[in-house]
C-alpha positions as CSV (number, residue, x, y, z in Angstrom):
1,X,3.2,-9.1,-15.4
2,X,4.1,-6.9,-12.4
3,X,1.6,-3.6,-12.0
4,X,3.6,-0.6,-11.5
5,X,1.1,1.7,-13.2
6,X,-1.9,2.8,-10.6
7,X,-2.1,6.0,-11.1
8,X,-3.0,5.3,-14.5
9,X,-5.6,3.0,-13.3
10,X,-5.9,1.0,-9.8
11,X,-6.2,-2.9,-10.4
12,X,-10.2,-3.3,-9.9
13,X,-11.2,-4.3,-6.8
14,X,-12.4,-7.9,-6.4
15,X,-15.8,-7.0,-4.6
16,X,-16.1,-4.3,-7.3
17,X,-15.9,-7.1,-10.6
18,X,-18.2,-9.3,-8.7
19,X,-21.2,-6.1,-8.0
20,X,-20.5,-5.3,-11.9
21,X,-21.3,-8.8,-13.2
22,X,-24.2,-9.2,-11.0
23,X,-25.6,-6.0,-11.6
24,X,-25.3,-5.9,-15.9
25,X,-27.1,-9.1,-15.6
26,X,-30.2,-8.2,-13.0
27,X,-30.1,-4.0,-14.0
28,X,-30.5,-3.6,-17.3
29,X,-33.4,-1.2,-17.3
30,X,-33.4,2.1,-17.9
31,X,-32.8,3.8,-14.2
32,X,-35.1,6.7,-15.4
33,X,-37.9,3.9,-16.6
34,X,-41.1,4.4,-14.0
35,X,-42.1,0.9,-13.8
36,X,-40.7,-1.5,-10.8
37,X,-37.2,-2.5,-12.8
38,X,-36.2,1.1,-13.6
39,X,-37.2,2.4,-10.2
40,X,-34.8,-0.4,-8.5
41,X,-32.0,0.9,-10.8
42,X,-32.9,4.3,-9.5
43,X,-32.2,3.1,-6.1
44,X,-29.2,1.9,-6.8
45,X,-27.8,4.7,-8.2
46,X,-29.2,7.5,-5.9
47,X,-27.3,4.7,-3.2
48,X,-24.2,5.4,-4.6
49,X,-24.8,9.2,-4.5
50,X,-25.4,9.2,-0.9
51,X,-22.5,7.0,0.3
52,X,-20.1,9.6,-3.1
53,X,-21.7,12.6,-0.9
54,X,-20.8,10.8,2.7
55,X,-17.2,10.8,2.1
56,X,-16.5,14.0,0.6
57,X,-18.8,15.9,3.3
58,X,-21.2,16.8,0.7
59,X,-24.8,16.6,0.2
60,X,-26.3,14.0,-2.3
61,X,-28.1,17.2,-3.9
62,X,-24.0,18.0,-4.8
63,X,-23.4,15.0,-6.8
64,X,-23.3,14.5,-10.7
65,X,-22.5,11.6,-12.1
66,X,-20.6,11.5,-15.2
67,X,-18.5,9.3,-18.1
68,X,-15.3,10.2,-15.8
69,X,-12.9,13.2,-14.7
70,X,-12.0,14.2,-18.0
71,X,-15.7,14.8,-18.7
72,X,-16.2,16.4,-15.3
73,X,-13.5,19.0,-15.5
74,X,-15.0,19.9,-19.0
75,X,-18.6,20.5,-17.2
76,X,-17.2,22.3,-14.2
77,X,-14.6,25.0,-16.2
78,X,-17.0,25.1,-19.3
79,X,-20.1,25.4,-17.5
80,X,-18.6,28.1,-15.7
81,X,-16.7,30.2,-17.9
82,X,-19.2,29.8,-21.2
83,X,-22.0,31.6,-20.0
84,X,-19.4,34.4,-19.1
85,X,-18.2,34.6,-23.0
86,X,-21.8,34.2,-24.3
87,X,-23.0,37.1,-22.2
88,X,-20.2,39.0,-23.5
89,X,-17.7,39.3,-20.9
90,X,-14.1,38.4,-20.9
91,X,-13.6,35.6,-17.9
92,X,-10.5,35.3,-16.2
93,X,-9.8,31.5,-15.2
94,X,-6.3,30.8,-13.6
95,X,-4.6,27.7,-13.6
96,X,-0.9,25.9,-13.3
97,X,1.1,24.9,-16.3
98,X,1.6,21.1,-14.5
99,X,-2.4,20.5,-14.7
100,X,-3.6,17.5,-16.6
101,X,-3.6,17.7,-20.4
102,X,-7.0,17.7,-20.4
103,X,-7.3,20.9,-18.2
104,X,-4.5,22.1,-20.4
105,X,-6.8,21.6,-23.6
106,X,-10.0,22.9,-22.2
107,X,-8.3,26.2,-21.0
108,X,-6.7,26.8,-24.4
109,X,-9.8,26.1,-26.3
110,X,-11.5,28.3,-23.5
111,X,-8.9,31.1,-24.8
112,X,-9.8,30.8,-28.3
113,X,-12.8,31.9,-27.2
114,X,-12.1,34.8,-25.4
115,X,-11.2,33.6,-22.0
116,X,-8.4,35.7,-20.4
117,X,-5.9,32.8,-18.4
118,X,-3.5,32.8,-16.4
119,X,-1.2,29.8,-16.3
120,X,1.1,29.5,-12.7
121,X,4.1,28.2,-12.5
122,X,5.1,25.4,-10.0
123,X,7.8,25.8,-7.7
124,X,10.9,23.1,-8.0
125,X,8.4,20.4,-5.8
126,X,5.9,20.7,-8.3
127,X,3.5,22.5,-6.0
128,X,1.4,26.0,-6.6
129,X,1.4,28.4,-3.2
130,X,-1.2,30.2,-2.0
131,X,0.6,33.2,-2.5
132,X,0.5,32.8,-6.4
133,X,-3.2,32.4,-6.3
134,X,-3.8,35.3,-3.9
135,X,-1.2,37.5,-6.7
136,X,-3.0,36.4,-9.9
137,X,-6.5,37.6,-8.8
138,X,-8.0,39.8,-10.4
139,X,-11.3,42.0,-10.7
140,X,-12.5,39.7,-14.0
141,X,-11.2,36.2,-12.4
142,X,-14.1,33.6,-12.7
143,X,-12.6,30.9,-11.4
144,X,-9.1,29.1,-9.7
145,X,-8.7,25.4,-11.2
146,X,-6.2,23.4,-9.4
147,X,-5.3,19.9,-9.2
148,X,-5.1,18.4,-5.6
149,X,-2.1,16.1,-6.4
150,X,-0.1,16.3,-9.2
151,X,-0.6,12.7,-11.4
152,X,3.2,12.4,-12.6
153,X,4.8,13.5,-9.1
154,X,2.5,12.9,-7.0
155,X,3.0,16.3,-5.2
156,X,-0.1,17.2,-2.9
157,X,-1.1,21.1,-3.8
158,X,-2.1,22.9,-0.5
159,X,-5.9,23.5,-1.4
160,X,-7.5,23.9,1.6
161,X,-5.0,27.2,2.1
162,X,-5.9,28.0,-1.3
163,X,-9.6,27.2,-1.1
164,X,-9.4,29.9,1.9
165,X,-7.8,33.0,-0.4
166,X,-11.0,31.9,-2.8
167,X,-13.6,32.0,-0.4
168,X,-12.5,35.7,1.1
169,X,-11.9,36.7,-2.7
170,X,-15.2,35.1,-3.4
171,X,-13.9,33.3,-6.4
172,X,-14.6,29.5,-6.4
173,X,-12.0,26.8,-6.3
174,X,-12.6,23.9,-8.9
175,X,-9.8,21.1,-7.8
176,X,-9.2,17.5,-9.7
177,X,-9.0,15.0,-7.2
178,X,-8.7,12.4,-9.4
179,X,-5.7,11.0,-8.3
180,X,-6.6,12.1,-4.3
181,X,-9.9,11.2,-3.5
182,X,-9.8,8.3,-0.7
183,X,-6.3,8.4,-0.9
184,X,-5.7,11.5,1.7
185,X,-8.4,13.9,3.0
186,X,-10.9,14.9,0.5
187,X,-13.5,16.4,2.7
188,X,-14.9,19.3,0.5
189,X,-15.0,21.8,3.7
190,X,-11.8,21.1,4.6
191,X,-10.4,21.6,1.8
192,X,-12.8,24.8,1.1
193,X,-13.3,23.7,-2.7
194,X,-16.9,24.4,-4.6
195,X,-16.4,21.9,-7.3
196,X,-14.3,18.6,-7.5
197,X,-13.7,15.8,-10.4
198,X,-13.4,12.2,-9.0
199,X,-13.0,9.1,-11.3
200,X,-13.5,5.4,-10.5
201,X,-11.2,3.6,-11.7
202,X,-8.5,5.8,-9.9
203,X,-9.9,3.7,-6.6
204,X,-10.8,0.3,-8.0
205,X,-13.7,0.8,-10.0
206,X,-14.6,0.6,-13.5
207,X,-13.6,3.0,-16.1
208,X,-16.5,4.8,-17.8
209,X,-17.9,6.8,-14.5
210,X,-16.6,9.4,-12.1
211,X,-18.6,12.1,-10.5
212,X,-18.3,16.2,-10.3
213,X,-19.0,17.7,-6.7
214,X,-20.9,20.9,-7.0
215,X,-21.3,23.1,-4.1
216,X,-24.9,24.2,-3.5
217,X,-25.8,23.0,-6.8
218,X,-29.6,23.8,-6.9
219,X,-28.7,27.4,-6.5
220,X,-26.0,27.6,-9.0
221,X,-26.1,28.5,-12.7
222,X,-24.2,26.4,-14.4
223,X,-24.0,25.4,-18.3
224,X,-24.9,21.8,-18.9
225,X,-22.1,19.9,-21.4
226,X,-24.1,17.5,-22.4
227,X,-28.1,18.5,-23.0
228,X,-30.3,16.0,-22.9
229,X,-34.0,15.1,-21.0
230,X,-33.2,16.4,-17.6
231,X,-31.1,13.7,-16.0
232,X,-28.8,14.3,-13.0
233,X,-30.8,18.1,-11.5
234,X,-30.4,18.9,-16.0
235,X,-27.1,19.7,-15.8
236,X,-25.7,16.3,-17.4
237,X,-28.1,14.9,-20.3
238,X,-28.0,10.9,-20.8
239,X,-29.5,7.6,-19.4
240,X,-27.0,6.6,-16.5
241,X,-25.3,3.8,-16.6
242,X,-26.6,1.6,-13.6
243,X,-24.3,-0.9,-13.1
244,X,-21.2,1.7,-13.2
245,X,-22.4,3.6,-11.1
246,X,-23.5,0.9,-8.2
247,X,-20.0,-0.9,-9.1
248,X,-18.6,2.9,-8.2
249,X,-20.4,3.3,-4.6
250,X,-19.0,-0.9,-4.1
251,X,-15.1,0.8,-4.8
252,X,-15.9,3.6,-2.4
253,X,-17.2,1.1,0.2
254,X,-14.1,-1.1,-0.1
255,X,-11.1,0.9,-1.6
256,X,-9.5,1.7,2.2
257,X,-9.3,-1.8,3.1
258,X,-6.9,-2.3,0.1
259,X,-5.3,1.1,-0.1
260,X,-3.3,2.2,3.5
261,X,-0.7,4.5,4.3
262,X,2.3,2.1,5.9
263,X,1.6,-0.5,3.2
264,X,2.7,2.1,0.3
265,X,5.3,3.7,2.6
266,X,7.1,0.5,3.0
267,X,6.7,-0.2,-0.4
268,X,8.3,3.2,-1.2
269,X,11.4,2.7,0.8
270,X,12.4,-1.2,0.1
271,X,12.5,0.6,-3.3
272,X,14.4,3.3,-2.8
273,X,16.7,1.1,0.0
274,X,17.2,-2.0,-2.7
275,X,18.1,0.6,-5.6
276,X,21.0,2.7,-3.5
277,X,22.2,-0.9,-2.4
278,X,23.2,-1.9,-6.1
279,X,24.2,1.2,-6.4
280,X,21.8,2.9,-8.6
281,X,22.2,6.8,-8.6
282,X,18.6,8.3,-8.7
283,X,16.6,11.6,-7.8
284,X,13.4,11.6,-5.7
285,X,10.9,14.3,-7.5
286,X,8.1,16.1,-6.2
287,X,9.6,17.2,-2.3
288,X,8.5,15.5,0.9
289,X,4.6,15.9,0.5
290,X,3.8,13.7,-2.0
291,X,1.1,10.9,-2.5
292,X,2.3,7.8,-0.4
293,X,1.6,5.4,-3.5
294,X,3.7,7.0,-5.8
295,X,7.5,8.3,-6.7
296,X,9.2,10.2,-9.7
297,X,12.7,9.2,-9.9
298,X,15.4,9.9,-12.4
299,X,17.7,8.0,-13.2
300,X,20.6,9.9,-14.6
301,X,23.2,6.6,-15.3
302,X,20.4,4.1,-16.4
303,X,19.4,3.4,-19.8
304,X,15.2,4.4,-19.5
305,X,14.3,3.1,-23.4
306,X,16.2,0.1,-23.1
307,X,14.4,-0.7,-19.6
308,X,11.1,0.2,-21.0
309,X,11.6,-2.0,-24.3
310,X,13.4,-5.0,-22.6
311,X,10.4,-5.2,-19.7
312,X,8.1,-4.8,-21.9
313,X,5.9,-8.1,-20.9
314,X,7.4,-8.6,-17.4
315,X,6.7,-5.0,-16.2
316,X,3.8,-2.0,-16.7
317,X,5.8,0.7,-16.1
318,X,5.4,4.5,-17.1
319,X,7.3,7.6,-18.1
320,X,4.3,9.7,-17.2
321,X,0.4,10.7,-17.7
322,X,-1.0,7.5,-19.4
323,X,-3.0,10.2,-21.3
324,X,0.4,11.5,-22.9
325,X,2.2,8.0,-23.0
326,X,2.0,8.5,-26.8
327,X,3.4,11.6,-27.2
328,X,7.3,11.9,-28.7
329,X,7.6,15.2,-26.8
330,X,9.0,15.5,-22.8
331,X,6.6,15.8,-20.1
332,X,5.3,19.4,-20.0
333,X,4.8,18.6,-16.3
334,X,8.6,17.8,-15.9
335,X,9.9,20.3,-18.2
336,X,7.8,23.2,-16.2
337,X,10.0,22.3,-13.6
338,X,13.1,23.1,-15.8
339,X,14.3,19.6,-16.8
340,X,15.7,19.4,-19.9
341,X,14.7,16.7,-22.6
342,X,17.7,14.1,-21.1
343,X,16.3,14.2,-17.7
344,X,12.8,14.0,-18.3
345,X,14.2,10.7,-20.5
346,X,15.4,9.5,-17.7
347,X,12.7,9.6,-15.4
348,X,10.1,7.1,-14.3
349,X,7.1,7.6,-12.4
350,X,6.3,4.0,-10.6
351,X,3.0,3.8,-8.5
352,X,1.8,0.9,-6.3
353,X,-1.5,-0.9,-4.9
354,X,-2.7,-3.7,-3.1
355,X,-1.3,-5.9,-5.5
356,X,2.3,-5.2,-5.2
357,X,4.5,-7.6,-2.4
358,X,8.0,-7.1,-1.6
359,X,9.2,-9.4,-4.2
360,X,7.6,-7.3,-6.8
361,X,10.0,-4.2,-5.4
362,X,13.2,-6.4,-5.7
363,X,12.5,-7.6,-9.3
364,X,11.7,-4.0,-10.3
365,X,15.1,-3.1,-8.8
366,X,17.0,-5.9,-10.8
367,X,15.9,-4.3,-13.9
368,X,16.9,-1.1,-13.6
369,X,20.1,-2.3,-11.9
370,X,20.5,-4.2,-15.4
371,X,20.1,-1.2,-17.5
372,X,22.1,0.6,-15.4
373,X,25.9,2.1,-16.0
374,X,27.9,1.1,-13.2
């Protein structure tokens, strides 16, 4: 089967299935054991928070580890805005209406509650301005969540402008990188964010860990998600999962030499270049800026069900989110952008890796080309 699906998971890195086999079988102990077995786990993982802290610019102090981003992004807007509500205020938490389900869910739950949000809308690229941020402020706003690139389009968000207007407002900037970090500059000052949700196997590591950033954590107040016996500076309770995590710092370690610019670039256009030679009519979504790995197309004369059904075991293609692949309902990423239920039928997000050759591209054009009108 061809892999056209990475931004629903990147194939695992070879060097990071090896580190994962070796390290279920030699650390199995409890990483929070004080005898010679746990404390070697220990190292391991606190390893793995350095070299997580190295790339984003952070301090080791700064890292959390956690089950993934879904679970981060729950920590960083709960932990934030709950304390607000229990103390009896009314929190203001703004957000875009082409986040991640899961941001979706946790700020509707959050309004059940109480929370006052506010929900922007992203202009025809997909993107959120700076301006919209600056204009949704108010006196009561707790904190701006934002992701850093969109995961059906692939359009990159301009945080570090955003991440400014926060800092002068003195409001902090929670982005999801999920689909971002390693990818393009995630440098936490340069993108002037004070938290950030990373997942593994977005770069080649295993599912079941990711990490949450937290600027100047020690000083912070936040509201632990999951209370337990002080693990991770007590703000994530649980015994860590060792070999995750040290499979995690092997992906960070190894996922540039796999993942470059040109490679996905010339990927991106011997698709685009085969398709408008068989004549396939199609719409590039998501603007200029997007993620190099990645493309939204519609394809307004092709037949989207019958390509999905008939490649069924030849091709892992997607509509969409992975996390929504089960809904019956359009995209509410594409329909915030006005397309009605037809279009968003018709469209196809198709994302690459290291895995993918030219001859991979040309097949994936003979099947749409086959379930295509001429």
């Amino acid at each position: 089967m061809i892999y056209f699906d990475s931004l629903a998971s990147y194939p695992m890195l070879p060097e990071v299935r090896e580190d994962l086999q070796l390290t279920m079988q030699s650390h199995y102990a409890n990483p929070s054991a004080s005898h010679m077995l746990g404390e070697q786990g220990k190292e391991l993982i606190e390893d793995t928070r350095e070299v997580l802290a190295e790339s984003l610019g952070a301090f080791a102090s700064e890292i959390i580890f956690t089950s993934g981003a879904t679970e981060t992004n729950n920590l960083i807007i709960k932990g934030v805005i709950l304390p607000l509500l229990l103390k009896g205020k009314k929190p203001h938490l703004i957000t875009s209406a082409v986040e991640h389900k899961c941001i979706l869910s946790i700020s509707n739950y959050l309004e059940l509650l109480g929370c006052e949000v506010t929900y922007l809308n992203p202009n025809s690229k997909g993107e959120i301005k700076p301006a919209q941020v600056k204009s949704a402020l108010k006196e009561n706003t707790s904190l701006v969540s934002l992701m850093h690139v969109n995961n059906e389009l692939g359009t990159i968000n301009p945080i570090s402008e955003i991440g400014s207007i926060c800092t002068e407002a003195r409001i902090p900037l929670h982005t999801d990188a999920a689909q971002s970090y390693l990818k393009i500059q995630t440098d936490v000052d340069e993108l002037n964010v004070d938290f950030m949700s990373i997942s593994a196997h977005k770069i080649g590591g295993p599912k079941g860990v990711g990490a949450a950033y937290i600027r100047d954590l020690k000083d912070l107040d936040i509201s632990p998600l999951v209370h337990g016996a002080g693990q991770e500076f007590g703000v994530r309770g649980g015994t860590l999962p060792t070999p995750l995590i040290a499979a995690f710092g092997t992906a960070i370690g190894a996922f540039r030499n796999y993942y470059t610019l040109e490679r996905n670039i010339e990927l991106k256009e011997k698709l685009l270049t085969g398709l408008k030679r068989l004549g396939v009519r199609y719409r590039v979504n998501g603007g200029a800026e997007t993620l190099p790995s990645c493309i939204s197309l519609t394809l307004a004369s092709s037949n989207i069900e019958g390509l999905l059904r008939g490649s069924h075991q030849s091709l892992a293609l997607s509509q969409g989110s992975a996390c929504s692949a089960g809904s019956i309902e359009p995209s509410h990423v594409l329909t915030s952008l006005h397309f009605n239920r037809e279009e968003a039928s018709k469209t196809l997000r198709i994302s690459f890796s290291h895995i993918n050759t030219a001859e991979d591209i040309q097949a994936l054009v003979n099947e749409i080309a086959k379930y295509t009108e001429s």
